[in-house]
N, CA and C of each residue as an Amber inpcrd file, in Angstrom:
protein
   714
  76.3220000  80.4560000  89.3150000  77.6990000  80.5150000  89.8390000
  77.6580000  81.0070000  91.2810000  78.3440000  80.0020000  92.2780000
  78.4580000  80.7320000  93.5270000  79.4400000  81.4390000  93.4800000
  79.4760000  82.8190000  94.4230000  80.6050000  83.6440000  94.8890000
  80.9220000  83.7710000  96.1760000  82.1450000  83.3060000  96.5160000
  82.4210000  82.8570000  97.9720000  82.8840000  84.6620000  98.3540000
  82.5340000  84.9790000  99.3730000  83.6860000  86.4260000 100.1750000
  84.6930000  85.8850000 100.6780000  85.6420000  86.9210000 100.5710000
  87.2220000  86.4660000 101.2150000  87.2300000  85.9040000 102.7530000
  85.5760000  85.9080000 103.0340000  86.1060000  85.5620000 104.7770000
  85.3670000  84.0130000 104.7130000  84.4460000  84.2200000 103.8310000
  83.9730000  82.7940000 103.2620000  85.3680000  82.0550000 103.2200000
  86.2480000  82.5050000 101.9730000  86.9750000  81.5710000 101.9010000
  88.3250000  80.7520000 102.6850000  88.3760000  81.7730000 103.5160000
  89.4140000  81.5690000 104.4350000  88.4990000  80.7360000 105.3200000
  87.8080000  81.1190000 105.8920000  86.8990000  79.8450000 106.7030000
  87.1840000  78.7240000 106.2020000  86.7080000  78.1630000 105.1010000
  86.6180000  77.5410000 104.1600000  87.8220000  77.0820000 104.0780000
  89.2700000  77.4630000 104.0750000  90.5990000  76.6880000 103.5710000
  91.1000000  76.1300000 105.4330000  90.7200000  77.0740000 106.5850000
  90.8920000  76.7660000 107.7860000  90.4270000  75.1790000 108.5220000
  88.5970000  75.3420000 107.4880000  87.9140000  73.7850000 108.1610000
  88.8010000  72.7580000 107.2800000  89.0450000  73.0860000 106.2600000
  89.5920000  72.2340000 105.1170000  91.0640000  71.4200000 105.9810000
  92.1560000  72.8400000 105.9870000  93.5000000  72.2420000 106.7550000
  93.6440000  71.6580000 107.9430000  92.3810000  72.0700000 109.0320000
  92.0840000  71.5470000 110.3600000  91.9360000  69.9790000 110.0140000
  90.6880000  69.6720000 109.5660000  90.4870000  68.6260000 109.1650000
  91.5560000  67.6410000 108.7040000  92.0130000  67.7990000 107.6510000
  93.1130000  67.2450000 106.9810000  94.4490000  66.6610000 107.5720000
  94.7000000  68.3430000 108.2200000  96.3160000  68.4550000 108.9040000
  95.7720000  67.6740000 110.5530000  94.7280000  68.0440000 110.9130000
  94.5490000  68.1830000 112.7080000  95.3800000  69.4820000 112.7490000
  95.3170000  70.6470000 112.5670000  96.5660000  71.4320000 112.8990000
  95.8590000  72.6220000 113.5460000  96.9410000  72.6840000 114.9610000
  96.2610000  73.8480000 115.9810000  96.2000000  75.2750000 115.0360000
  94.9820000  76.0650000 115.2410000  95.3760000  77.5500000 114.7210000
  94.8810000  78.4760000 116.0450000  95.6940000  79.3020000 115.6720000
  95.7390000  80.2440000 116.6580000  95.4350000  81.5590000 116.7630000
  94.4580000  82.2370000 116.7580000  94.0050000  84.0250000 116.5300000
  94.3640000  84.8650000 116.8960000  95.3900000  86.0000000 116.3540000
  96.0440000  86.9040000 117.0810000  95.4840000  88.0680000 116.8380000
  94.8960000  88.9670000 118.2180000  93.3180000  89.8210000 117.7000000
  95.1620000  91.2170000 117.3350000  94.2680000  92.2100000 116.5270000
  95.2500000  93.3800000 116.1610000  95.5250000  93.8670000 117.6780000
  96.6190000  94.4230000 117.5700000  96.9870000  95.4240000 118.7160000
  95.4960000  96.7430000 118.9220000  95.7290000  97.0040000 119.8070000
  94.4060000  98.4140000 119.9550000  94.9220000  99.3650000 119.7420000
  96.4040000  99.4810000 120.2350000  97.0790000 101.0630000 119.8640000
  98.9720000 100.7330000 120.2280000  99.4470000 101.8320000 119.8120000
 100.9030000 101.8260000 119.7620000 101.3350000 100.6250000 121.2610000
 102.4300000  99.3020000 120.6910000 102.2860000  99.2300000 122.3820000
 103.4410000  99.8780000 122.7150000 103.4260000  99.3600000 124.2180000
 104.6120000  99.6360000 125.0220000 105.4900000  98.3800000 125.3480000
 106.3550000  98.4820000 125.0080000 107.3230000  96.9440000 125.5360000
 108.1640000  97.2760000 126.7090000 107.2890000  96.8820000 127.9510000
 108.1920000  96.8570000 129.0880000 108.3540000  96.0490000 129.5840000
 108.2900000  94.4430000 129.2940000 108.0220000  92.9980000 129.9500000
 106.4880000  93.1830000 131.1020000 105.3980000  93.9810000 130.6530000
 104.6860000  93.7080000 131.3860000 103.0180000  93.2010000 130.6260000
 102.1490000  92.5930000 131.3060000 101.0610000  92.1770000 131.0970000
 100.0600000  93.0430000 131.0380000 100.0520000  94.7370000 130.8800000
  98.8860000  95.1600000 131.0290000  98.0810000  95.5800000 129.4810000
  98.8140000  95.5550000 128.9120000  98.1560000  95.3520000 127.3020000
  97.7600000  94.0330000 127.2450000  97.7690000  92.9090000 127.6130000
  97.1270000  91.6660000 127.1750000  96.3470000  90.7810000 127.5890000
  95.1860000  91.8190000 128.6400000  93.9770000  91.1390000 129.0410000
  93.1160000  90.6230000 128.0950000  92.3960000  89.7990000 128.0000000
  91.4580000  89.1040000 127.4050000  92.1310000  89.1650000 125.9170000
  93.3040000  88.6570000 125.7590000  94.0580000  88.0490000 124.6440000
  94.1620000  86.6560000 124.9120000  93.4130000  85.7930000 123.9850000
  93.5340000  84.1000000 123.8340000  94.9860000  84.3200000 124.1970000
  95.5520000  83.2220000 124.8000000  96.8340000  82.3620000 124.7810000
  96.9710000  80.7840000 124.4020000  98.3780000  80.4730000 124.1350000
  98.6310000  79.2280000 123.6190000  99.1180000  78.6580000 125.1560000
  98.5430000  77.5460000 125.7640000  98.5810000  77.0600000 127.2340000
  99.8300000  75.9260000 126.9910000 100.9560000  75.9890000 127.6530000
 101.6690000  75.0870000 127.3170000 101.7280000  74.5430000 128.7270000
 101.2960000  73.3800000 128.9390000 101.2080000  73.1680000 130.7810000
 101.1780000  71.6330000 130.8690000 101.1440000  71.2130000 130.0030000
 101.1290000  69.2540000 130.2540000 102.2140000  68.4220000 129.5240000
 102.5530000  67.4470000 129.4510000 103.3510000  66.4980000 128.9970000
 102.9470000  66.2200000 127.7040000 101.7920000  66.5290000 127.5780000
 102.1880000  66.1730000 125.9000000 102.8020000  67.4290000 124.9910000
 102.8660000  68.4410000 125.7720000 104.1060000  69.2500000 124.6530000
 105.6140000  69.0360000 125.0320000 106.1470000  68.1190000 125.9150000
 107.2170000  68.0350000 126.2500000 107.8850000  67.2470000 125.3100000
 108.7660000  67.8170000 124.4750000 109.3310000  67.2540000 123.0430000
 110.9890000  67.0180000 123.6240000 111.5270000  67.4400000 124.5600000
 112.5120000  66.9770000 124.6560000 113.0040000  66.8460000 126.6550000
 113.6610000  65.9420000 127.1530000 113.7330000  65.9850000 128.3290000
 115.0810000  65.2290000 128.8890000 116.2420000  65.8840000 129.1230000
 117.4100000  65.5470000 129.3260000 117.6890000  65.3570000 131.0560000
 116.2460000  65.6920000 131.7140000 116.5430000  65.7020000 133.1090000
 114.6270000  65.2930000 133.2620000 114.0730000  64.9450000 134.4280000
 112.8160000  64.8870000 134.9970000 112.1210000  66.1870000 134.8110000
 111.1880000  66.4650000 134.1030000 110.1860000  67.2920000 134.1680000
 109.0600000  67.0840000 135.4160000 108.9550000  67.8990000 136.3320000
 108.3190000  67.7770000 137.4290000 106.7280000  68.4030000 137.1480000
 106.6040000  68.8550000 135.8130000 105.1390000  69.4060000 136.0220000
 105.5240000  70.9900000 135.8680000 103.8340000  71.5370000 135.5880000
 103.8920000  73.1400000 135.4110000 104.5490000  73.8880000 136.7590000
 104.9590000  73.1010000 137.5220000 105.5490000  74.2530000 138.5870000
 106.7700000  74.3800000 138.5170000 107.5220000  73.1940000 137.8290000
 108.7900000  73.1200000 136.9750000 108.7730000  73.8090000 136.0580000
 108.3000000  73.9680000 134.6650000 107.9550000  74.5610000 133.3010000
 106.7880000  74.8560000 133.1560000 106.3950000  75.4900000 132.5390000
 105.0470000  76.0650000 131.7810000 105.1140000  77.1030000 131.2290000
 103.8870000  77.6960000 130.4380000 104.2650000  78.9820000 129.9120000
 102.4680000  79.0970000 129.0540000 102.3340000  80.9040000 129.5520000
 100.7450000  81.2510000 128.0770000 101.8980000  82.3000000 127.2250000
 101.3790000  81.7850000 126.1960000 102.1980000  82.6390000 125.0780000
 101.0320000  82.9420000 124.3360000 101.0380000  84.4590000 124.2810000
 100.0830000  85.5470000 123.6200000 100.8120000  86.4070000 122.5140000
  99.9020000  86.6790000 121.2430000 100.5640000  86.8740000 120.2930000
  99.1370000  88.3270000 119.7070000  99.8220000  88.9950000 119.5230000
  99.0120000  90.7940000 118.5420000 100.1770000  90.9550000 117.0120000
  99.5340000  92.0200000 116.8280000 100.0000000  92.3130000 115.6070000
  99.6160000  93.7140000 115.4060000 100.6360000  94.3310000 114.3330000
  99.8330000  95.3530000 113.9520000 100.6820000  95.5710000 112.5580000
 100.3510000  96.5370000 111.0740000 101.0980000  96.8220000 110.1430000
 102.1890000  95.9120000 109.9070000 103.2180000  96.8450000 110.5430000
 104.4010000  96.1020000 111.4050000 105.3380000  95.6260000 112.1960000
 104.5630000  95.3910000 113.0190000 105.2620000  94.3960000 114.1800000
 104.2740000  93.4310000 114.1920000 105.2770000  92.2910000 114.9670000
 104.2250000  91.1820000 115.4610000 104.0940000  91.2560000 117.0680000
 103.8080000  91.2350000 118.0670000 103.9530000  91.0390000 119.3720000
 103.9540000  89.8310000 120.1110000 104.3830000  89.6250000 121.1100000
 104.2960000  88.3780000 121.3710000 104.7860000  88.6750000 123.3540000
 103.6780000  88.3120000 123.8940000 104.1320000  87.8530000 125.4160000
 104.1400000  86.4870000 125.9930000 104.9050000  86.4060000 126.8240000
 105.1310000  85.0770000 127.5470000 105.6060000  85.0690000 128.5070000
 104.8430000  84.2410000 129.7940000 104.3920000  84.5470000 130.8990000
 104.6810000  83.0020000 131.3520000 106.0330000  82.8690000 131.8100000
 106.3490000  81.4660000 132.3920000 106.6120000  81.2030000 133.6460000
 106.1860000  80.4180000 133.9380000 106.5530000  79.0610000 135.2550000
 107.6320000  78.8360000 135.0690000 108.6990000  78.8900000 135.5660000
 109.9170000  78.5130000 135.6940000 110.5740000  78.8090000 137.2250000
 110.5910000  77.5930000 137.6030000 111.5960000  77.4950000 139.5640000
 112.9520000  78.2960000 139.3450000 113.5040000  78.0740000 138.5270000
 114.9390000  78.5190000 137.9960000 114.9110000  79.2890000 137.3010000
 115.6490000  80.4430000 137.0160000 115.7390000  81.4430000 135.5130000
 116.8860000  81.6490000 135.4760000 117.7270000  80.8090000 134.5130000
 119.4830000  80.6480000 134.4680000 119.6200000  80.7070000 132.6900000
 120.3480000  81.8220000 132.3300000 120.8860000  81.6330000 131.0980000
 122.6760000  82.1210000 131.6580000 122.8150000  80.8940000 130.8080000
 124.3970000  81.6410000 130.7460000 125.3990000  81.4240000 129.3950000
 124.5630000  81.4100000 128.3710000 124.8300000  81.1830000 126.8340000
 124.4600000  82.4980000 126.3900000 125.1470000  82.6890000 125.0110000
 124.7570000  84.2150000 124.1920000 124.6350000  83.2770000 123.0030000
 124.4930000  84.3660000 122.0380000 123.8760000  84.2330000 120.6130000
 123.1700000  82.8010000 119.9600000 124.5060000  81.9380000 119.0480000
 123.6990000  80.7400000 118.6230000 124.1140000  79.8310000 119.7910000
 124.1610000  80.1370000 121.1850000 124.0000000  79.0180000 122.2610000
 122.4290000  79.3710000 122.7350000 122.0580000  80.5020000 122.9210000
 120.6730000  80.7550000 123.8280000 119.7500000  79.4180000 123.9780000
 119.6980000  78.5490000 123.0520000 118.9110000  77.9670000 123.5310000
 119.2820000  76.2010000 124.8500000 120.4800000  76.8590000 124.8880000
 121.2880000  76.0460000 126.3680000 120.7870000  76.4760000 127.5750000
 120.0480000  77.8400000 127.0200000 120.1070000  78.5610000 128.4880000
 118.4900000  78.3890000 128.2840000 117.7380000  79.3890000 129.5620000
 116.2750000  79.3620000 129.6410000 115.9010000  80.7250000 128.1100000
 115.1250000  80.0060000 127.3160000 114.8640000  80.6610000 126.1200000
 113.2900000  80.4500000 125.4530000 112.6920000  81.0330000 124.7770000
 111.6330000  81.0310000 124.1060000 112.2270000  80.9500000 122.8710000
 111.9020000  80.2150000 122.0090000 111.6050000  80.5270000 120.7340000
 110.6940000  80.4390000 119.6590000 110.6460000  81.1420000 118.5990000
 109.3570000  81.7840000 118.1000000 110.3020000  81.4720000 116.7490000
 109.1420000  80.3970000 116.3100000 109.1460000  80.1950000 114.6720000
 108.2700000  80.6760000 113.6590000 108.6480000  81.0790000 112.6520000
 107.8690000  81.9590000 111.4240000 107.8300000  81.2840000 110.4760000
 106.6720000  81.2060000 109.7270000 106.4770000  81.1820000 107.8710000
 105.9430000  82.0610000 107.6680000 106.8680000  83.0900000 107.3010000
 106.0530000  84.4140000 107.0150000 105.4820000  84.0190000 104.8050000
 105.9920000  83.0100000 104.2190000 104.8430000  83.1080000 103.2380000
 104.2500000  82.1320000 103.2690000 103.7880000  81.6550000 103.9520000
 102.9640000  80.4290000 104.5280000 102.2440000  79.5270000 103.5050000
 101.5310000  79.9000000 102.4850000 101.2250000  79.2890000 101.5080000
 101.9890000  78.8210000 100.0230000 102.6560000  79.9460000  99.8490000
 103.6890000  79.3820000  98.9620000 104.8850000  78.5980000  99.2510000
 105.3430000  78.5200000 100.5080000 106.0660000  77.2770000 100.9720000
 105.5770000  76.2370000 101.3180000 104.5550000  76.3220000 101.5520000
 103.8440000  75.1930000 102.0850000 104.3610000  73.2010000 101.4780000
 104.7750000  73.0020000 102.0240000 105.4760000  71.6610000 102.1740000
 106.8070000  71.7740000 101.8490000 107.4500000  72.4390000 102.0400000
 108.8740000  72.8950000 101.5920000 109.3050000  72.2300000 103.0940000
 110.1210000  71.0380000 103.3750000 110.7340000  70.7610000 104.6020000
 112.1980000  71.4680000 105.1100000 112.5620000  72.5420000 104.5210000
 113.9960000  73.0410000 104.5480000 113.0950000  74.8160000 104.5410000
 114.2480000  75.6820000 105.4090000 113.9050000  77.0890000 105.9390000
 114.4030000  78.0730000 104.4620000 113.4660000  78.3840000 104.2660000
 113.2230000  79.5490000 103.0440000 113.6970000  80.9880000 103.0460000
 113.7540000  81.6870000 102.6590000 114.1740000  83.1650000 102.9350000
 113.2180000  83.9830000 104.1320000 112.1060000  83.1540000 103.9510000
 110.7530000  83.8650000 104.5480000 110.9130000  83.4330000 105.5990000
 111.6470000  82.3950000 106.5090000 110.9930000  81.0260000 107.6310000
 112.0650000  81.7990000 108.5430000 111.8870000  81.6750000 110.1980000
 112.6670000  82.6530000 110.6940000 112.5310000  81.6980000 111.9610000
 113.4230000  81.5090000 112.7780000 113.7150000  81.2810000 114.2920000
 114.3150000  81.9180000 115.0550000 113.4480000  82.3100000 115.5760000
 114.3070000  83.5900000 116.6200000 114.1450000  83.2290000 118.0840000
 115.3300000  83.4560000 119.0470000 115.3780000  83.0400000 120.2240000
 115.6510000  84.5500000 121.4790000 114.7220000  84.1520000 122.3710000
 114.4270000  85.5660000 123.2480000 115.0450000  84.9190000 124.1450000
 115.6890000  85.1350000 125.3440000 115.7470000  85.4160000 126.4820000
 116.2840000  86.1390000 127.8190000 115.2480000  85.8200000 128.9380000
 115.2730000  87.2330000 129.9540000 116.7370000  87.1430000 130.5140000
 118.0090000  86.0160000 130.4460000 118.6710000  86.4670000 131.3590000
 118.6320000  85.6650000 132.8200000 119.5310000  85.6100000 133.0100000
 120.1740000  84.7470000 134.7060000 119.1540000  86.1360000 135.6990000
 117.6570000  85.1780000 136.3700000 116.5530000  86.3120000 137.1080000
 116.3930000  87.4000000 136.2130000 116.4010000  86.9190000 135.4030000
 115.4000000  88.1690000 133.7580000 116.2070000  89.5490000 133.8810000
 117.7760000  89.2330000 134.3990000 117.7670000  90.4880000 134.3810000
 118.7910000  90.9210000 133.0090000 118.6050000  90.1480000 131.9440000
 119.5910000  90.4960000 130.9840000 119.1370000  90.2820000 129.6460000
 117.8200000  90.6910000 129.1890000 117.1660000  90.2110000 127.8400000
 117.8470000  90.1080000 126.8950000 117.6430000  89.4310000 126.0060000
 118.6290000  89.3380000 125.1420000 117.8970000  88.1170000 123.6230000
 118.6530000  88.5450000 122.5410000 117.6680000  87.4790000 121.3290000
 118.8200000  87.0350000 120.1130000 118.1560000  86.0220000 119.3930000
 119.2830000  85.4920000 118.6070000 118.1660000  85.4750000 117.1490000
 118.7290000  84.9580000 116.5470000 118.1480000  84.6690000 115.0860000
 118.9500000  83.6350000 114.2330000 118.2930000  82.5530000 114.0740000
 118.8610000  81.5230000 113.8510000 118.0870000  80.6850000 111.9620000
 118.9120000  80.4350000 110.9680000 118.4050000  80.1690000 109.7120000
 117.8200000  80.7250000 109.2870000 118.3390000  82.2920000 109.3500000
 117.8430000  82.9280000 108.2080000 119.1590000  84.9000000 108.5100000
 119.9750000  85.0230000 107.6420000 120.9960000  85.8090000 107.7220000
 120.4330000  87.6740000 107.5940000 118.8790000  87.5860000 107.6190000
 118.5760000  88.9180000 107.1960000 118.8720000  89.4510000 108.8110000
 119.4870000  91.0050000 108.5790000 119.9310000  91.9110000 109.7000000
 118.5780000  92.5570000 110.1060000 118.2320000  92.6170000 111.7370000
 117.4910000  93.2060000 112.0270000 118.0120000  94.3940000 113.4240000
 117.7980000  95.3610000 113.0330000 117.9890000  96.4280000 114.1760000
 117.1200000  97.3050000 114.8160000 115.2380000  96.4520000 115.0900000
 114.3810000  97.2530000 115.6570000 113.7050000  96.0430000 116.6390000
 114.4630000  94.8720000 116.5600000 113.4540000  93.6740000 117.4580000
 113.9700000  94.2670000 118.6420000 112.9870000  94.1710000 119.8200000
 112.3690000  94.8690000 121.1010000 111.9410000  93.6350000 121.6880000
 113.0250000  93.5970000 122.6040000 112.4600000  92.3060000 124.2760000
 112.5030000  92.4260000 125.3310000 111.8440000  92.9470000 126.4650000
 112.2490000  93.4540000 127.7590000 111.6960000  92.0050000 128.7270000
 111.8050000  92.2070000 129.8540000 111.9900000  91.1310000 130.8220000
 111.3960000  91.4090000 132.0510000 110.6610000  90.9040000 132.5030000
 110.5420000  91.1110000 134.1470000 110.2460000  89.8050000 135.2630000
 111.1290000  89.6950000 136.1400000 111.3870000  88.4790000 136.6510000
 109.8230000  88.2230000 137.9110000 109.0870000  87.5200000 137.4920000
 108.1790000  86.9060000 138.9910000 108.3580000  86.4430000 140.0620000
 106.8320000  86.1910000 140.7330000 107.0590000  85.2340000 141.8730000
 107.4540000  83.5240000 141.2910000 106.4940000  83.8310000 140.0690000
 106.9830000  82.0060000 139.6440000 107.4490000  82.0510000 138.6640000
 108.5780000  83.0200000 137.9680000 109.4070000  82.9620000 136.8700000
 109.8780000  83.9750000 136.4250000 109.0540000  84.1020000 134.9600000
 109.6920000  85.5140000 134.2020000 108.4610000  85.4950000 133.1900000
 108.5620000  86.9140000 132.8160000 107.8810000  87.4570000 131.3700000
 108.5010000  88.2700000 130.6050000 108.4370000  87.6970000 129.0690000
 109.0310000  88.3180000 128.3900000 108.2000000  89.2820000 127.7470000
 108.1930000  90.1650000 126.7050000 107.4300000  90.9080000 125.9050000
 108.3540000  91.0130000 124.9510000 107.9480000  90.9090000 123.7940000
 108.8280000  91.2580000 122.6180000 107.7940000  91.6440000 121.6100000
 108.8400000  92.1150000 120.6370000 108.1620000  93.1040000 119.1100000
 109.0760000  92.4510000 118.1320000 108.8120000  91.7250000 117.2240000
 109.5100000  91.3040000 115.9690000 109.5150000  92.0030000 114.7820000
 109.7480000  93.2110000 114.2600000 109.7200000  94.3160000 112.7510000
 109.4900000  93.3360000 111.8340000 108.1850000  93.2090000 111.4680000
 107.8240000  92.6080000 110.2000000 108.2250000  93.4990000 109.4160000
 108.3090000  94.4020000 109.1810000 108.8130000  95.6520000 107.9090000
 110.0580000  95.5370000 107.8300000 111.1480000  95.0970000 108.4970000
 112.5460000  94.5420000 108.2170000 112.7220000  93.6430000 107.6990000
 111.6850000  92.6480000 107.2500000 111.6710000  91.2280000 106.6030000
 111.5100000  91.5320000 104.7620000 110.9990000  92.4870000 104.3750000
 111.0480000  92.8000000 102.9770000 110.3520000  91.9110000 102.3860000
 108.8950000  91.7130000 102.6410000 107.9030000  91.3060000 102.4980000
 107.1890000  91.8720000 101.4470000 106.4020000  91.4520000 100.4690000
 105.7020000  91.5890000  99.5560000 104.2340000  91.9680000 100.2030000
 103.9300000  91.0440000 101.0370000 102.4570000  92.0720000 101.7990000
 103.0110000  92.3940000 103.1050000 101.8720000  93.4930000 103.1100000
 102.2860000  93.9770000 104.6530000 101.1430000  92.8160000 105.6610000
 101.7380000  93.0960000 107.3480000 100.3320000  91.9510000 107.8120000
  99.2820000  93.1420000 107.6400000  97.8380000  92.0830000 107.5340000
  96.6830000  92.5620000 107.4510000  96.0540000  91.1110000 107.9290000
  94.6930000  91.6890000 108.0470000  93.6480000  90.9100000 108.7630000
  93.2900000  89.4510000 107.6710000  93.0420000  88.3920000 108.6590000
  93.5540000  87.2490000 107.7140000  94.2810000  86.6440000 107.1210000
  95.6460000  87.0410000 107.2800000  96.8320000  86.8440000 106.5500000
  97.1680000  85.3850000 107.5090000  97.4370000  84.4090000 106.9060000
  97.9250000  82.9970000 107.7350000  99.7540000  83.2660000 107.4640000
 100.0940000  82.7990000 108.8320000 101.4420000  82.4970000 109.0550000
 101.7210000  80.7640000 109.7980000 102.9220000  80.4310000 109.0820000
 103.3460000  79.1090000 109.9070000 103.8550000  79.9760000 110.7600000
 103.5510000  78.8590000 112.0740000 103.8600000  79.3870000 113.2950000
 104.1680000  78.2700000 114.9160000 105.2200000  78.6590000 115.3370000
 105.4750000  77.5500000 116.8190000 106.0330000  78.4000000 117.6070000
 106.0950000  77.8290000 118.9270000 106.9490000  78.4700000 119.7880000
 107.3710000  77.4640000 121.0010000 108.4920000  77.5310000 121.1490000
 108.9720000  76.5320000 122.5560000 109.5980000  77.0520000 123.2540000
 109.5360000  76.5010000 124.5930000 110.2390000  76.7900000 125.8600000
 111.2340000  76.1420000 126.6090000 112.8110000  76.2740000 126.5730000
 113.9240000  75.9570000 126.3730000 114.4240000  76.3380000 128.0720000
 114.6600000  75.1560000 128.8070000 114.9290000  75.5280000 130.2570000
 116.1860000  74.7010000 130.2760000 116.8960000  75.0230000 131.4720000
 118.0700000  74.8710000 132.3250000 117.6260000  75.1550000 133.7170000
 118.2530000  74.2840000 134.5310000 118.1170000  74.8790000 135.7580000
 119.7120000  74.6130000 136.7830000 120.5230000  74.0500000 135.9660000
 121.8460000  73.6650000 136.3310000 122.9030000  74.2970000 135.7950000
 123.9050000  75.2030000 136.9200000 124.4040000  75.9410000 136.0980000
 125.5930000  74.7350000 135.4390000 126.5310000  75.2900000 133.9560000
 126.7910000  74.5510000 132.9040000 126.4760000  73.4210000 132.2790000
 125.1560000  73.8740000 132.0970000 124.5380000  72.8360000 131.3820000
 124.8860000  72.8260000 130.1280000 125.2360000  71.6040000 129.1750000
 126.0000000  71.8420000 127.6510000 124.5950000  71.5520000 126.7400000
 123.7130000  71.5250000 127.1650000 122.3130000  71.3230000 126.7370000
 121.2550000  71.5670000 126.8270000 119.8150000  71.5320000 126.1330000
 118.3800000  72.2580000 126.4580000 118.1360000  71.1390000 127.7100000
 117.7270000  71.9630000 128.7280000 117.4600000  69.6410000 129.6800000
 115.9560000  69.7540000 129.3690000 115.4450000  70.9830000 129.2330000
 113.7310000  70.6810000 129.2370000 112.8890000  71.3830000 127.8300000
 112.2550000  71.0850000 127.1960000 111.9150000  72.1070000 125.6800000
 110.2880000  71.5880000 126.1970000 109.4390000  72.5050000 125.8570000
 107.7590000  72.6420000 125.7410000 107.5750000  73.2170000 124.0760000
 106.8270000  72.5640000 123.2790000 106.3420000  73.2760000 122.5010000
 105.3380000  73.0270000 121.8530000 104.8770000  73.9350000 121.2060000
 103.2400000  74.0030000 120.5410000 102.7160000  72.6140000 119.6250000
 103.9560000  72.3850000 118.8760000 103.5990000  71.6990000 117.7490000
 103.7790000  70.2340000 118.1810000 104.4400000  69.8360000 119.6150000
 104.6170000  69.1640000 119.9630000 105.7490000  68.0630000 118.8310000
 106.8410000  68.6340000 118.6570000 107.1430000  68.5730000 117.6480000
 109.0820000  69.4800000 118.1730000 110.0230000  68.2490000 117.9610000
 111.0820000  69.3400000 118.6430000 111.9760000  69.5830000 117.3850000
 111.2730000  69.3750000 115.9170000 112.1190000  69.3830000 114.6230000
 111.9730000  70.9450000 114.3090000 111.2170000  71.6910000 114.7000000
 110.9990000  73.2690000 114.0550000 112.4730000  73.7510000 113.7330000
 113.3020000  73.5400000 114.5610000 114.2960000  74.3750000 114.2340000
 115.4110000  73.6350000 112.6140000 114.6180000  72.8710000 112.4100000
 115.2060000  72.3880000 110.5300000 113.5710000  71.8040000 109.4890000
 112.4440000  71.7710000 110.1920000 111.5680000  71.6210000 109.1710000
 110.3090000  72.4170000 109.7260000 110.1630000  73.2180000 108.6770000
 108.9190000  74.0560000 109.1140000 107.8210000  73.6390000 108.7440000
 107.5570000  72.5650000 108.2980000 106.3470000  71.9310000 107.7580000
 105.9510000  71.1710000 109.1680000 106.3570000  71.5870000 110.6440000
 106.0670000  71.0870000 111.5440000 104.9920000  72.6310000 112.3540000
 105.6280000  73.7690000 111.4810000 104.7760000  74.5770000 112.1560000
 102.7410000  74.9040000 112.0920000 102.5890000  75.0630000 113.6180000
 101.2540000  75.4140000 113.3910000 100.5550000  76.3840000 112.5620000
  99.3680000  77.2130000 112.5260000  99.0030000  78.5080000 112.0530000
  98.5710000  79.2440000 112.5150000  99.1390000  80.4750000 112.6800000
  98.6680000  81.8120000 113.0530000  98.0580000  82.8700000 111.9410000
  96.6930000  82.9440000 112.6200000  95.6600000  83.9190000 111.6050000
  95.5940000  84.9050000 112.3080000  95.7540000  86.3880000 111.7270000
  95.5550000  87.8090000 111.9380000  94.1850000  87.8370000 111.9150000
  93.7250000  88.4290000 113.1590000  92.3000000  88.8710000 113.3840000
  92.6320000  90.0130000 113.5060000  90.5050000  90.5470000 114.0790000
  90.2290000  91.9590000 114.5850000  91.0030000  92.0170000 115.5970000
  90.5900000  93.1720000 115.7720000  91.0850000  94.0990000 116.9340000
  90.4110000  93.1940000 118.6100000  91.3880000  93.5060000 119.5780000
  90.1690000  92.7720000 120.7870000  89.4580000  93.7550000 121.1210000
């Protein structure tokens, strides 16, 4: 009888779904220590990022996409117990929101899709108790952070997003309370999550629409089927 180890087997279900699905995964090493959320980059040196910079993630386009000096974005993702972290560090000529709650994504927005039980939904095309879309953004020149939560009604009162505006855009930093989700496991190392994220621009003020979206899955259905999302695996520490 062979006996596989748990890291055996996760290897093992990763080459399996790669193969199968083609499906990007993505390694989010643990946090090193308590962070700090101030919209800045100095916790996330030598953290992999997800490179969103070419036309083939451009899933939706209501105006000319001119290229990464128009849009782009590295979106970096930690973890710890509970929180998830997540920075993003965009190219954007313009930084115009002028929408709140379920409009944000009219305005310049990130959003960050979840399967937090990733395997037991797995092919479920409709958002579960677990499946979460949440929308960040910095604000008309990042100066007004702000987030939404969209298909799924659980109350959260510890998500954390600060803002700081660049030479070529904005960065966000945010903290999502996995421990507000009422989760059966806590995260730990190896734990797979469905996972996407897109980048939602305007650069005209009243715009009644997204004019530009970037996203991972290349794929602009996330926000009604999560069987479009990628996977995010909890690693070590960096």
């Amino acid at each position: 009888m062979v006996v596989l180890k748990k890291t055996s087997v996760v290897v093992l279900i990763l080459l399996l779904s790669s193969l199968v699905f083609a499906q990007q995964i993505y390694t989010a090493p643990k946090a090193p220590s308590k962070m700090k959320i101030d919209g800045k980059l100095d916790e996330w040196s030598n953290v992999p990022y997800i490179n969103l910079d070419s036309a083939e993630y451009l899933v939706l386009a209501n105006r000319n996409w001119a290229g990464p000096q128009d849009l782009s974005g590295k979106i970096y993702v930690m973890w710890d117990e509970e929180y998830l972290y997540l920075a993003c560090d965009i190219v954007d000529n313009v930084v115009l929101q002028e929408k709140e709650g379920s409009y944000l994504f009219q305005g310049d927005t990130i959003e960050i899709y979840l399967r937090m039980n990733y395997l037991v939904d797995a092919g479920k095309t409709y958002y579960t108790t677990d499946d979460y879309q949440f929308g960040f953004t910095p604000g008309t020149d990042a100066l007004a952070p702000d987030w939404h939560v969209w298909n799924n009604s659980r109350l959260f009162t510890d998500v954390q997003v600060e803002a700081q505006k660049t030479e070529k855009g904005y960065i966000l930093e945010i903290a999502i309370p996995i421990w507000e989700m009422d989760l059966e496991e806590e995260l730990e190392e190896y734990l797979e999550i469905g996972f996407d994220v897109a980048i939602d621009d305007v650069d005209n003020t009243n715009a009644t629409d997204t004019e530009l979206q970037l996203a991972w899955s290349k794929s602009a259905q996330g926000w009604a089927d999560p069987t479009v999302f990628q996977l995010l695996i909890l690693g070590r520490g960096k």
